[in-house]
C-alpha positions in Angstrom: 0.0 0.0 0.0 1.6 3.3 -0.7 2.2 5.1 2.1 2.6 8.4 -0.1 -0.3 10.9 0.4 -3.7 10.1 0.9 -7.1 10.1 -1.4 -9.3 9.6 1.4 -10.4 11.8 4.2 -8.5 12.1 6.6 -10.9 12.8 9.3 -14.2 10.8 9.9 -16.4 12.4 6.6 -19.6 11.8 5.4 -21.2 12.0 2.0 -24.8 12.2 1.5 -26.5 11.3 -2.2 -30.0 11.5 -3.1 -30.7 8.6 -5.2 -34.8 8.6 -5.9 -35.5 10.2 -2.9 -33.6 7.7 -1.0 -31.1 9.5 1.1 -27.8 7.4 0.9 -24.9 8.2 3.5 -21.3 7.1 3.0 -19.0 7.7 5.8 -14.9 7.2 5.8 -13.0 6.1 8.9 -10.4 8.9 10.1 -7.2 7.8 8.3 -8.8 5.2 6.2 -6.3 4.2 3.5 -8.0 2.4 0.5 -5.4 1.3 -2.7 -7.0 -0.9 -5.7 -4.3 -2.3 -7.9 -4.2 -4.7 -11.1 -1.9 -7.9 -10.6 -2.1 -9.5 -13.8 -5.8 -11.3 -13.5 -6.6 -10.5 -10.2 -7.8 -7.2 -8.4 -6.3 -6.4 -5.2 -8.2 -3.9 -2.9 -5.5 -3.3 0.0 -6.5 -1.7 3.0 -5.7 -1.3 6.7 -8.1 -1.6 9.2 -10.0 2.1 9.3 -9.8 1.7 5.0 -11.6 -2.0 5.7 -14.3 -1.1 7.5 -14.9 2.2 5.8 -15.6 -0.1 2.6 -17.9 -2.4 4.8 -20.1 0.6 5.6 -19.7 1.4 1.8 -21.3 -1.8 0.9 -24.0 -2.0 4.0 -25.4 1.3 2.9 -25.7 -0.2 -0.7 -27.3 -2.7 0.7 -29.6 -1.1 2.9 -33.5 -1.4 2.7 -35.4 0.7 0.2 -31.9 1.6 -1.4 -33.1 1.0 -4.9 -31.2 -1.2 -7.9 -28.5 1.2 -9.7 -27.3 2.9 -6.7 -23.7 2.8 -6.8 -20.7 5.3 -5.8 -17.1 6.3 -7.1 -14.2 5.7 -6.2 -10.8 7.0 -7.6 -7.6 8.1 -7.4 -7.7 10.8 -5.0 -11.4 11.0 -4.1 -11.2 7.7 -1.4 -8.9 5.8 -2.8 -4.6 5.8 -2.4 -3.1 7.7 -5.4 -2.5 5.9 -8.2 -5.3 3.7 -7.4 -7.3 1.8 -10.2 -10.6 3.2 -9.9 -13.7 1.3 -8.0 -17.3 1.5 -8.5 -19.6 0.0 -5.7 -23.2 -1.1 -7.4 -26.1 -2.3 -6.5 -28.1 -4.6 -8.9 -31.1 -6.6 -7.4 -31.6 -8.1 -11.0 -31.3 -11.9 -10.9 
């Protein structure tokens, strides 16, 4: 994980989205570090523990009740993620 400067806030943050009328609040972890890399043909998402759980809330507000199907949220390089980070999209689909 680099240990350069950091994409992701470094206090505890929150970011609220409307997504039809369903209010949709992502929080990060103070010093949450988050990198995404390529290794060939594997993704490696490589995080300590304040980066781990911030992407656990990530994914337990996708899957919250009445979050509807297409609800997703961006991460890159230098907006949560480590710099130089592959970039990371978090979606819900409910299609089966």
């Amino acid at each position: 994980m680099n240990s350069g400067s950091h994409g992701s806030p470094r206090e505890r943050t929150r970011v609220r989205t409307v997504v039809d009328g369903t209010a949709l609040v992502f929080a990060w972890e103070a010093d949450a570090r988050i990198d995404v890399r390529n290794l060939g043909g594997e993704v490696v998402i490589e995080a300590n523990a304040a980066g781990l759980r911030t992407l656990a809330g990530h994914l337990l507000v996708l899957a919250g009740e009445g979050v509807p199907g297409g609800s997703h949220l961006h991460l890159e390089d230098g907006n949560g993620l480590e710099e130089g980070s592959l970039g990371l999209v978090l979606e819900r689909c409910d299609d089966e």
